[in-house]
C-alpha positions in Angstrom: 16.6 0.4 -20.8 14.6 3.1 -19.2 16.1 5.1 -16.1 13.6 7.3 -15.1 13.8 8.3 -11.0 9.6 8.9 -10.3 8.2 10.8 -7.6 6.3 9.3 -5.2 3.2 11.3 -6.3 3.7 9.8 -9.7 2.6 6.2 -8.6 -1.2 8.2 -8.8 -1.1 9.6 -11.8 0.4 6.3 -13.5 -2.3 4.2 -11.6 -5.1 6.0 -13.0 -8.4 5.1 -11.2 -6.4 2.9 -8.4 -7.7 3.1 -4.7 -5.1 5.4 -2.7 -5.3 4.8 1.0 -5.9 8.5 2.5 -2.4 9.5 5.0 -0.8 6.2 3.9 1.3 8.0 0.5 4.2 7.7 2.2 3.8 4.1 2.7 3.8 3.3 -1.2 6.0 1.2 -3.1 5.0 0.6 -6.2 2.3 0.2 -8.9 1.4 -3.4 -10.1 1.2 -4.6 -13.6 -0.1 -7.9 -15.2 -2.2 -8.2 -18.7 -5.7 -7.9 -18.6 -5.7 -6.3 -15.4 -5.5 -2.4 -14.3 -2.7 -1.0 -12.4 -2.9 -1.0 -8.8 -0.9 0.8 -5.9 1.4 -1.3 -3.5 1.6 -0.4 -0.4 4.4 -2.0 2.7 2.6 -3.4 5.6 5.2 -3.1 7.7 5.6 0.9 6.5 1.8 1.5 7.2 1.9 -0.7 11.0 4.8 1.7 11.7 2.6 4.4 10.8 -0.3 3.5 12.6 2.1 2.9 15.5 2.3 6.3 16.0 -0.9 6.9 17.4 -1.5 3.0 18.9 -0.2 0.3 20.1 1.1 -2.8 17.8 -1.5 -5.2 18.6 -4.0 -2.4 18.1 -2.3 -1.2 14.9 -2.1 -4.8 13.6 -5.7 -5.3 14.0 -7.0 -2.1 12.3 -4.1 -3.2 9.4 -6.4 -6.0 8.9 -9.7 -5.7 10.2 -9.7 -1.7 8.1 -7.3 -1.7 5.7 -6.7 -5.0 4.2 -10.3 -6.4 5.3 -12.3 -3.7 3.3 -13.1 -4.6 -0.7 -12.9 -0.8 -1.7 -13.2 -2.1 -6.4 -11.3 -3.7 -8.7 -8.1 -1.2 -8.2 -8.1 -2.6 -4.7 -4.5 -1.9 -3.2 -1.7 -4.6 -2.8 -0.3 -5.1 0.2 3.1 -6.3 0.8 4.8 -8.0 3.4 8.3 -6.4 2.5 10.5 -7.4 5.8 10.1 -10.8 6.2 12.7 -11.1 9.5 9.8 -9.4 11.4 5.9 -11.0 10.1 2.7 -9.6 12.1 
């Protein structure tokens, strides 16, 4: 078994060619895997809300999570978005 800590900044390098949200790095959770596919980066919803939250409101950051971030088609190493704290869903 490997037991290998990885920096946050590693998640880029090991999902070559993925689409990284610019400001949003700390907001990454992991990189995906399945066959046939190419790695992509997986971001928390509720860590990049929180983060939006910072300059808006929550109804205003909950639309621009979805009408910006998760409504745009950016390729085929499109991020993943997941809801990670399901006792509070937007």
């Amino acid at each position: 078994m490997f037991k290998t800590k990885m920096d946050k900044t590693k998640y880029f390098d090991f999902a070559e060619g993925a689409v990284m949200l610019d400001g949003f790095d700390d907001c990454v959770i992991g990189v995906s895997e399945s066959f046939g596919e190419e790695p992509r980066i997986i971001y928390s919803k509720m860590k990049i809300i929180n983060k939006l939250m910072e300059d808006m409101t929550e109804d205003d950051a909950v639309e621009y999570y979805y009408y910006n971030i998760v409504g745009g088609y950016f390729g085929t190493q499109n991020p993943i978005f997941i809801q990670d704290n399901l006792d509070y869903v937007v």
